[in-house]
C-alpha positions, 0 to 999 in steps of 0.5 A: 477409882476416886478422884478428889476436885475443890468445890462442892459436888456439882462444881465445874470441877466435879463436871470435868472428872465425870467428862475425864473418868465417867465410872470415878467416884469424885470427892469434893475438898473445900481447899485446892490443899485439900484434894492435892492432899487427898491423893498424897494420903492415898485418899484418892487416886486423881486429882483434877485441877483448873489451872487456867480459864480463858477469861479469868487467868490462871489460877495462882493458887494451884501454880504455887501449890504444884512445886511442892506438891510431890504430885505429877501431872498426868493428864489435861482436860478442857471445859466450855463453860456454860452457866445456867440460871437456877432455883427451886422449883415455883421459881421464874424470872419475875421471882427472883430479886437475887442470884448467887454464884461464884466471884469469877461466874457472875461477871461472867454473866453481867450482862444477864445479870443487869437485864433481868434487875438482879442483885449479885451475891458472892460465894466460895464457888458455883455449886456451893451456891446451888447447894444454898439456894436449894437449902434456903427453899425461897423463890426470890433467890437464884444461883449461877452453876453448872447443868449437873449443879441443878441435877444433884440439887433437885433446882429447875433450870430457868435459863442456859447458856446465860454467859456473855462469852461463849469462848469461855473455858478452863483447862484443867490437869490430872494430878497422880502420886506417880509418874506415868510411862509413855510413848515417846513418839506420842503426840505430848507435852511436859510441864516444868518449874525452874529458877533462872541465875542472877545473871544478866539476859539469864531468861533469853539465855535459858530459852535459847535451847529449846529454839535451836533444839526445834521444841515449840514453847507451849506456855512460859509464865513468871512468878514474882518473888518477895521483891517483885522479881521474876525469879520462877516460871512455869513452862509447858513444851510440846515433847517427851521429856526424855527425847533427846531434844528435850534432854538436850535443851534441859542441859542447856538451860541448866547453865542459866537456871536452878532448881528444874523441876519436871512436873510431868510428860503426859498426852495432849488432850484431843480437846486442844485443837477443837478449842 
């Protein structure tokens, strides 16, 4: 099995698919364009994908992308995030005067970051980097990146666990090129996109059916769209698309939206009610 993830090998991302799928081989895409395309070209058979991050937010580009993508969401997968301080080896503390990570990541880390004097540079993710420190061979410079970052870039760990917030975590979803047959008495949940009509309280209305149809609204997000009009939403429901509540509540929300979009029924992670 391969399975594609944006960032450089070692990432957060890289982490999750060995959590998810210990024996995958992963590859790393430069853009989120990359490694949804990656499974669309037979390239790879999954792709993982963060989609939201309890300190940063969701993560906009993935949302935009997954409506278009013709990829369903099979699975999700949640990661604590624990940073780790790094550098080559001769590095310490009284040696560095730079540390590198992430433009979500170092704020991540302020706190460390002001104690220990050090002047914060940004790059396109956590393990690209890991990668350049361990390029540029220089004991004044460090990175902000995963435990597995360090490993595969031969970098000595000088402290773990450096992040503010301990409850930091993403949640991540596995994208396929098809649909996955599931029980429908399993414990799931499913993903969908809609557009509600020009018409008055049409976001009230198309939610109504879901309430008296006794469906638990996991997660309802908006998108604006040139006019800054909430015109698209992103939902996630717990239940089988094809039970007859559900099957029911589409069928009401049909009167109030257009353009429903199911992205994907899946299993709800055992990691959901640990976090």
């Amino acid at each position: 099995m391969k399975i594609s993830f944006q960032g450089a090998k070692g990432a957060y991302s890289d982490l999750a698919c060995r959590q998810l799928y210990p024996t995958a081989e992963t590859l790393p895409c430069l853009t989120f364009d990359d490694a949804f395309d990656a499974v669309k070209t037979d390239k790879t058979d999954l792709a993982v994908i963060p989609i939201d991050n309890t300190l940063a937010g969701r993560v906009a580009d993935v949302h935009h992308l997954l409506p278009i993508s013709g990829l369903h969401i099979v699975g999700e997968h949640f990661l604590p995030i624990h940073h780790c301080l790094m550098g080559v080896n001769g590095t310490t503390l009284d040696t560095l005067t730079h540390v590198h990570s992430h433009v979500h990541a170092l704020p991540q880390c302020r706190k460390f970051i002001r104690d220990n004097g050090l002047k914060s540079i940004i790059h396109a993710d956590t393990a690209g980097a890991a990668e350049e420190i361990a390029r540029l061979g220089n004991i004044t410079q460090g990175a902000i990146a995963s435990s597995l970052a360090a490993d595969i870039y031969d970098l000595q760990i000088l402290a773990e666990g450096i992040q503010d917030d301990n409850s930091n975590k993403t949640r991540f979803i596995v994208l396929s090129r098809t649909n996955i047959d599931i029980d429908i008495d399993q414990d799931v949940m499913t993903s969908f996109i809609f557009e509600v009509k020009n018409i008055p309280a049409a976001l009230y209305k198309a939610m109504g059916g879901f309430a008296t149809n006794g469906i638990n609204m996991m997660k309802l997000e908006s998108y604006v769209d040139e006019k800054f009009n909430a015109a698209r939403f992103y939902c996630e429901v717990a239940g089988h698309k094809n039970s007859p509540a559900f099957e029911r509540a589409i069928e009401e929300l049909s009167h109030f939206a257009k353009e429903i979009k199911i992205l994907g029924t899946y299993e709800i992670s055992p990691l959901r009610q640990k976090f």
